[in-house]
C-alpha positions in Angstrom: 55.8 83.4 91.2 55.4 87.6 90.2 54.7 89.6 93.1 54.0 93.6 92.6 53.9 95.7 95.8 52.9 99.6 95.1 52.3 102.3 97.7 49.0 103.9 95.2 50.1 107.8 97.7 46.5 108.2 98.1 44.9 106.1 96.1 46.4 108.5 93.3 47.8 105.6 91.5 45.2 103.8 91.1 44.5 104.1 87.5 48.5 102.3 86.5 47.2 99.2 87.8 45.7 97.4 85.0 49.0 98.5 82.7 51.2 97.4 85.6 49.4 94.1 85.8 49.2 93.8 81.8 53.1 94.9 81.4 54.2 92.3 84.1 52.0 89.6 84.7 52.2 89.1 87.9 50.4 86.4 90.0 49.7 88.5 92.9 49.6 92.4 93.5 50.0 93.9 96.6 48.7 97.5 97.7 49.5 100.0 100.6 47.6 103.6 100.7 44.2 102.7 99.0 40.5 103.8 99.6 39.1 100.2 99.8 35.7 101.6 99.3 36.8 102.1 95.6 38.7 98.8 94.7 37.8 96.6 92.1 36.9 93.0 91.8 38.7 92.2 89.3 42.1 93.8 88.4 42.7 92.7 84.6 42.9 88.7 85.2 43.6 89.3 88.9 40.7 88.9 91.3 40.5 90.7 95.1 41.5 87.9 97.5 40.0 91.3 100.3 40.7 94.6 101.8 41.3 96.1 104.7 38.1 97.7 106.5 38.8 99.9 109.5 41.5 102.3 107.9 41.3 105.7 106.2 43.9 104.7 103.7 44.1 100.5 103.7 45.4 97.4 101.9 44.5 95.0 99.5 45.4 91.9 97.8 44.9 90.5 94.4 45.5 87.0 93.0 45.3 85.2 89.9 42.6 82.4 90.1 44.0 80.1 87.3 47.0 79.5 89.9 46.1 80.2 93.2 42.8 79.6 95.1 42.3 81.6 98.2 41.7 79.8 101.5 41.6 82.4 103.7 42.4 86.5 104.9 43.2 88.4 107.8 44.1 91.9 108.7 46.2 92.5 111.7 46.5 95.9 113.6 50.3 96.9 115.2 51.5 99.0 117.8 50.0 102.6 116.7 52.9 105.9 116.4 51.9 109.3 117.9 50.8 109.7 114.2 48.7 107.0 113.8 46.8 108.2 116.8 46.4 111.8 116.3 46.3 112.1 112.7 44.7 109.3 110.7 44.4 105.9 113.0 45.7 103.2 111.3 43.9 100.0 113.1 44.9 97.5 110.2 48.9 97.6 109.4 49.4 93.9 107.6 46.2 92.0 105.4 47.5 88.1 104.8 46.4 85.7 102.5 46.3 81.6 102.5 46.8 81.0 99.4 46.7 77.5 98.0 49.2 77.4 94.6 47.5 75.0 91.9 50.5 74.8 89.7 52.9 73.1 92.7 50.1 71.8 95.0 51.8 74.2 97.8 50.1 76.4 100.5 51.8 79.7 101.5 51.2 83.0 102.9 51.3 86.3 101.3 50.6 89.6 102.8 50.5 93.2 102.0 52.6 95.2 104.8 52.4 99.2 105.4 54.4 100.4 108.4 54.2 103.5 110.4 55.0 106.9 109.1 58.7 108.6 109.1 57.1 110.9 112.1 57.5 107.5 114.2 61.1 105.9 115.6 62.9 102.8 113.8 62.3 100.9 116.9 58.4 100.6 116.3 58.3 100.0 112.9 61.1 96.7 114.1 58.3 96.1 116.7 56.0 96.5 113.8 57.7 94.1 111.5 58.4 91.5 114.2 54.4 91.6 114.9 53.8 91.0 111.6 55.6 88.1 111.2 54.3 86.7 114.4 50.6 87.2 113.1 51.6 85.7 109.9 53.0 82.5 111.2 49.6 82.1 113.2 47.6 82.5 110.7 49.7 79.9 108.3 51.6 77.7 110.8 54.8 76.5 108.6 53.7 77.8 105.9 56.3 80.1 103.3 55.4 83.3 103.5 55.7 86.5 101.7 55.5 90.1 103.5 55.9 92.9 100.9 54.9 96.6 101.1 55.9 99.8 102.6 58.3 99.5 105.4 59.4 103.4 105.6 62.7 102.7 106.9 65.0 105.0 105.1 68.5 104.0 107.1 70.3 101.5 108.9 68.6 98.7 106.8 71.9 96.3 107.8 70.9 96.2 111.0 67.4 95.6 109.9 68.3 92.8 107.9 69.9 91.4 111.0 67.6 92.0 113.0 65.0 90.4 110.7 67.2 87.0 110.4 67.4 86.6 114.2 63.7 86.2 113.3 63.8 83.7 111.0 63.1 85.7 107.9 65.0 86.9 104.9 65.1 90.6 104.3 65.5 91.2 100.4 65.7 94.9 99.2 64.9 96.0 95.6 67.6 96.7 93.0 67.4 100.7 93.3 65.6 102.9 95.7 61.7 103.0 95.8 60.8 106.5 97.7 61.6 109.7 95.8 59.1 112.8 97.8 62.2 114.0 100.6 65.9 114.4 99.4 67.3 113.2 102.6 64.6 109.7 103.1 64.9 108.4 99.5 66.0 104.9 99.4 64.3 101.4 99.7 61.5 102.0 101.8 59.4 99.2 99.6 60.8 95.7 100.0 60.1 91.8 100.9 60.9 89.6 103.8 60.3 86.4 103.4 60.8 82.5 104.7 61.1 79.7 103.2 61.3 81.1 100.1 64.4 82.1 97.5 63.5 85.5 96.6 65.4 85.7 93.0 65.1 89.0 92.5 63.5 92.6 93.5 63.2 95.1 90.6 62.1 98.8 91.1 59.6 99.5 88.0 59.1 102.9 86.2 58.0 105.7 88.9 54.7 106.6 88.1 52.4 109.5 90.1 53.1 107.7 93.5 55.9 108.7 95.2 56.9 105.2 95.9 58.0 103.3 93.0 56.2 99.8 92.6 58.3 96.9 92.9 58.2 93.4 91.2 59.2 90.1 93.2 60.3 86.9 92.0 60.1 84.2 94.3 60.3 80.5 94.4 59.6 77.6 97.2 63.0 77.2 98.8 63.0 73.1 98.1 62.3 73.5 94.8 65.1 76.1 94.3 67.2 73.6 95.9 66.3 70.7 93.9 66.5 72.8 90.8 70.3 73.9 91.7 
C-alpha cells in the first residue's frame, strides 16, 4: 500500500493535493496542519475517512474506497508543551483509522501523527510518541499499524529509533530530509513508525509551498513480505 504524509504549513498547501494524489496514487493520505472546517469529501478518488475537531490547525485522513472500507476513527489528545498551552492548544495530537483492506482481507490501523512544536523538549514529543502508540494499540488490538506525520524531532533520531524499538515499533525515516524553514532544524522531521509491517521504502517528494516536504510510504503486511521472500 501508498501512503502520503504532508504537513499543508497552514493549510497553505492545500491546493497540491489533488496533483499529489493524481501523480502518486496513493491509497491513503495523511495530513498535519489543516483547517478541517475547509476539507473536502472527496480528494480525487480518495474519500475523508474524518478530521480532527477541537484544534486550531488539525488532522485528517483520506482513503481509497475501492480498497479499503473504514470501520472506525479516533483522535487522541497528548501531553500539551508550554506552547501548546499558551499559544494555540492543541487538544487532538494523533487521528487513527480501522481500516479493513479489501484486496488482502486484512484489518490494520493507520493514523496521521503531529507532534509538539521545536519550542518543546525531545523528551515530550518521546512521551508523545509512546502515547500514541499506546492509543493506537487500544483502538486496534493486534492490529498492524501505521503512524506517519510530523514528528519535529530534528536530532538524535538514533536514539529515537531505539527508543521506539524498545516499544515494539519500527522507526523508518525518509530518503532525504523533509523540513527546510531553519538552517540549523532541517532534516527528517516527517517519517513512519510502524508494526507489523515491512515499510519498503520512504521517499521525500518535490517541496512544494509547505515547509515540510510530503513523503510517500510503501508498506506491506509483514507475513506476506515474508512469504513473498
Amino acid at each position: 500500500m501508498k501512503v502520503i504524509s504532508y504537513n499543508l504549513r497552514k493549510h497553505a498547501a492545500v491546493g497540491e493535493l489533488v496533483d499529489l494524489v493524481d501523480a502518486h496514487a496513493p491509497h491513503l493520505v495523511c495530513l498535519q496542519e489543516i483547517d478541517t472546517s475547509k476539507l473536502p469529501a472527496e480528494l480525487g478518488p480518495l474519500h475523508l475517512a474524518d478530521a480532527t475537531k477541537r484544534n486550531r490547525l488539525g488532522l485528517a485522513v483520506y482513503y481509497d474506497r475501492e480498497r479499503f472500507e473504514s470501520h472506525a476513527t479516533a483522535a487522541f489528545a497528548l501531553k500539551k508543551s508550554l506552547h501548546d498551552r499558551i499559544a494555540a492548544p492543541a487538544h487532538e495530537r494523533v487521528l487513527g483509522t480501522h481500516l479493513l483492506d479489501h484486496e488482502t482481507g486484512r484489518e490494520l490501523v493507520v493514523a496521521s501523527f503531529h507532534a509538539a512544536p521545536l519550542t518543546a523538549l525531545n523528551s515530550l514529543r518521546r512521551k508523545q510518541i509512546h502515547a500514541a502508540h499506546e492509543a493506537l494499540r487500544g483502538f486496534g488490538t493486534d492490529l498492524p499499524t501505521l503512524m506517519v506525520g510530523d514528528f519535529n524531532y530534528p536530532v538524535f533520531k538514533d536514539f529515537l529509533g531505539a527508543d521506539v524499538r524498545g516499544t515494539g515499533y519500527d522507526l523508518t525515516l525518509s530518503d532525504s530530509r523533509t523540513y527546510t524553514r531553519y538552517k540549523f532544524f532541517r532534516g527528517h522531521f516527517d517519517f513512519a513508525t510502524s508494526t507489523g509491517l515491512d515499510i519498503d521504502s520512504v521517499r521525500t517528494l518535490p517541496q512544494g509551498v509547505s515547509d515540510h516536504l510530503p513523503i510517500l510510504v510503501a508498506a506491506d503486511y509483514r507475513e506476506q513480505a515474508e512469504a513473498a521472500a
